[in-house]
C-alpha positions as CSV (number, residue, x, y, z in Angstrom):
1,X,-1.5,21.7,-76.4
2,X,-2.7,19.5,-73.7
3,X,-1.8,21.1,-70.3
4,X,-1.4,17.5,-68.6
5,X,1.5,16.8,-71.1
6,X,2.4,20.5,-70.7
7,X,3.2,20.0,-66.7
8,X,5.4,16.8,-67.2
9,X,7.7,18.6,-69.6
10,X,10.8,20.5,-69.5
11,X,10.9,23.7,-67.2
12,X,11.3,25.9,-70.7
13,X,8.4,24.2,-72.0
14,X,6.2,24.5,-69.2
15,X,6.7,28.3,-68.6
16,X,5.8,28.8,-71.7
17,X,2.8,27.2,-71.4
18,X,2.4,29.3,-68.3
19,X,2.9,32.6,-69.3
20,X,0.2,32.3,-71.7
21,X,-2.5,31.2,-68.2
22,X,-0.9,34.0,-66.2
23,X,0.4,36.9,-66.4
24,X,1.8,37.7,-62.8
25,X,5.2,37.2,-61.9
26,X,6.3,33.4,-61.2
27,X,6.4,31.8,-57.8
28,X,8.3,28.6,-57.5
29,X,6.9,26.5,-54.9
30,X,8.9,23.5,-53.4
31,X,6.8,21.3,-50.9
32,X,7.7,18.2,-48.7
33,X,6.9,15.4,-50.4
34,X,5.1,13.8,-47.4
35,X,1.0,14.2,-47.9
36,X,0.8,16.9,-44.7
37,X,3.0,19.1,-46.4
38,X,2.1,18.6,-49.9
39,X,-1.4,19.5,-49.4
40,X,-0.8,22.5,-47.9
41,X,1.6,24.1,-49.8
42,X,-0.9,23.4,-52.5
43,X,-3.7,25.1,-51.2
44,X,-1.1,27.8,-50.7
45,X,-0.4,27.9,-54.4
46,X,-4.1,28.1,-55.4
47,X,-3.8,31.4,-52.9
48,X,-1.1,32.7,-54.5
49,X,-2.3,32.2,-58.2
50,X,-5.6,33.7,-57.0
51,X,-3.6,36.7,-56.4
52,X,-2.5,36.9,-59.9
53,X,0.5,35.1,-59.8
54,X,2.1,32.3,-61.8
55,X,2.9,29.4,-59.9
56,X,5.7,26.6,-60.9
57,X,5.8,23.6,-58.4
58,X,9.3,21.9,-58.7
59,X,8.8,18.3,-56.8
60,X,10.5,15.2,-56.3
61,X,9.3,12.2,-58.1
62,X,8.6,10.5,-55.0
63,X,5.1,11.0,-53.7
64,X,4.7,13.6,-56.5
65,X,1.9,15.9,-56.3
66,X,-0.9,14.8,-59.9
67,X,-0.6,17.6,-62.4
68,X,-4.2,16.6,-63.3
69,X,-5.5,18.2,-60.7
70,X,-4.1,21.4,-61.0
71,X,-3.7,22.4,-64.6
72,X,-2.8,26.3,-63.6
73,X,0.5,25.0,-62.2
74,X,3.7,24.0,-64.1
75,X,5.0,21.0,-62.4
76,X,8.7,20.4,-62.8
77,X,10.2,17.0,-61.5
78,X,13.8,18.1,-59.9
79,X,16.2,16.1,-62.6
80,X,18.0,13.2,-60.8
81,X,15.6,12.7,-57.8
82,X,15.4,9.4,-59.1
83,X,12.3,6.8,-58.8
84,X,13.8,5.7,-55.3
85,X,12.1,3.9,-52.8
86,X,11.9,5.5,-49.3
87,X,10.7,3.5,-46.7
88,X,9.6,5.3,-43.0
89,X,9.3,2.4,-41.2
90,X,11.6,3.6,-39.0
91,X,13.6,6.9,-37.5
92,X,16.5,6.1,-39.8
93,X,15.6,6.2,-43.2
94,X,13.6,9.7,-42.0
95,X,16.9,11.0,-41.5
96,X,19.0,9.2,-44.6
97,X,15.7,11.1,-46.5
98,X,16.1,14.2,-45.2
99,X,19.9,13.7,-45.8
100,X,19.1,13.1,-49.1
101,X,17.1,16.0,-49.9
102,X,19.3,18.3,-48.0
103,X,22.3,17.3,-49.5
104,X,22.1,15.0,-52.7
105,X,19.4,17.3,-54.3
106,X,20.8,20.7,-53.9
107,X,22.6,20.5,-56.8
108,X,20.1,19.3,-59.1
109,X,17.6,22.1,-57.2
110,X,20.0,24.7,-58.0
111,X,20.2,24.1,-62.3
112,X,16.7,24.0,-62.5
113,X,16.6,27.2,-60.4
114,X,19.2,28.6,-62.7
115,X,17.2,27.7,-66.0
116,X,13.7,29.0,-64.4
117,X,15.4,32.6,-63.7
118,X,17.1,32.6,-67.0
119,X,13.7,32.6,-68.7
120,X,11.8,35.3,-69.8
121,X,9.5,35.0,-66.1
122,X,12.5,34.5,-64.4
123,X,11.5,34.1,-60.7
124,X,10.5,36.6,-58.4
125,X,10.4,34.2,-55.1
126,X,11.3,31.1,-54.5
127,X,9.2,29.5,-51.6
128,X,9.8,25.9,-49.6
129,X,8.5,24.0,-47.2
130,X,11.1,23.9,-43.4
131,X,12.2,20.5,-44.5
132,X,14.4,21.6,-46.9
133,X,16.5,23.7,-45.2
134,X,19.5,23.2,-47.6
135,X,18.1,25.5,-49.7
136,X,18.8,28.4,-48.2
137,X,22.4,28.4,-49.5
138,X,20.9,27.5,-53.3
139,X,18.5,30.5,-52.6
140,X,21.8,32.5,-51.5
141,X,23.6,31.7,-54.0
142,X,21.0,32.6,-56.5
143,X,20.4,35.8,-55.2
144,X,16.4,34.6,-54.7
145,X,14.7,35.6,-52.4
146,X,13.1,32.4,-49.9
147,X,10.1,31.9,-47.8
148,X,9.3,29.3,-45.7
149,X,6.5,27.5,-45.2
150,X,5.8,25.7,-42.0
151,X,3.2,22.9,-41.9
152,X,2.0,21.7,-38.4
153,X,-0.7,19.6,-36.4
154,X,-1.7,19.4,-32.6
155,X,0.6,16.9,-31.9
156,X,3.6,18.9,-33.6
157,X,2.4,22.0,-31.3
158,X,1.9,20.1,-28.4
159,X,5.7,19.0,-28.7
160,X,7.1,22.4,-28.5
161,X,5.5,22.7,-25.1
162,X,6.9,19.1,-23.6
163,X,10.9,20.3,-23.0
164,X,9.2,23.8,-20.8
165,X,6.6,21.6,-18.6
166,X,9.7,18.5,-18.1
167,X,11.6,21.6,-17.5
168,X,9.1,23.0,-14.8
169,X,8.6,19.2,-13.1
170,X,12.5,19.3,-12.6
171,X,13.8,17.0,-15.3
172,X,16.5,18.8,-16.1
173,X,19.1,20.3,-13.8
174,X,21.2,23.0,-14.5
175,X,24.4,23.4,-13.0
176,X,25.2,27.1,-13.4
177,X,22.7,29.5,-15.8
178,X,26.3,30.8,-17.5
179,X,27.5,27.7,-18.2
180,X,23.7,26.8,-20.0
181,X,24.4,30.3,-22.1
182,X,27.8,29.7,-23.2
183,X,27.5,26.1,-24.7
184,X,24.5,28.3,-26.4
185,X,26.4,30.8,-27.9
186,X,27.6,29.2,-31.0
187,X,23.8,29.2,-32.1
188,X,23.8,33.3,-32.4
């Protein structure tokens, strides 16, 4: 059976198809669909499968990773992401995304979850990059257990450091240290 067809199909299809590559226990791998998040959590699947593991990447159609090049994986399209068209050209349809992926995907995330445990494999971890933070419930829910993989460049590090140094220059006044850690406390 040809492995590209193989990674298009069905998640019960496809794990078959895996089990006969590897014979470690099955990762699932959700990435970002944005290229400096995809690639990464790629090269973190070639890791993983290096280590004897058996990697399934479940992926939204849009900006979809190319099977091709990675014929160890199982690819499995999340059902109902839809051929959409996202546009980032600006700040608002980065949040309506992330919205959308958050929110309008969980359930679709979920079944195929469901199906991939129900399998022989089942799945021993289910592993996602930060922007999908919705998951955490479907992992919950599940009983999965959930990593999180972080991506990040200079400019995303040198961020974390701007609200500390506009701090220190006096930016931002504080009326009372008490009143900062009680309009805080709802985060614990």
């Amino acid at each position: 059976m040809d492995t590209t067809t193989t990674t298009t199909t069905t998640p019960t299809t496809a794990t078959a198809a895996a089990a006969k590559r590897t014979t470690g226990r099955r990762l699932v791998l959700l990435p970002s669909p944005f290229q400096g998040h995809l690639n990464p959590m790629l090269q973190l699947a070639n890791i993983l499968h290096s280590k004897g593991f058996s990697i399934t990447i479940l992926h939204t159609r849009f900006n979809s990773p190319n099977p091709t090049n990675y014929p160890h994986f199982i690819f499995v399209p999340i059902p109902a992401s839809g051929e959409e068209k996202h546009s980032f050209s600006d700040m608002g349809n980065v949040i309506r995304f992330m919205h959308y992926i958050n929110i309008d995907l969980l359930g679709p995330i979920h079944e195929c979850l469901e199906r991939l445990m129900s399998e022989n494999d089942g799945v021993a971890c289910f592993i996602t990059d930060a922007h999908w933070f919705g998951t955490q419930s479907v992992a919950d829910c599940l009983k999965l257990p959930r990593i999180v993989h972080r991506t990040s460049n200079i400019s995303s590090f040198r961020a974390f450091a701007v609200p500390q140094l506009l701090r220190d220059m006096g930016c931002f006044q504080r009326s009372s240290d008490e009143g900062l850690i009680s309009s805080l406390e709802c985060l614990y």
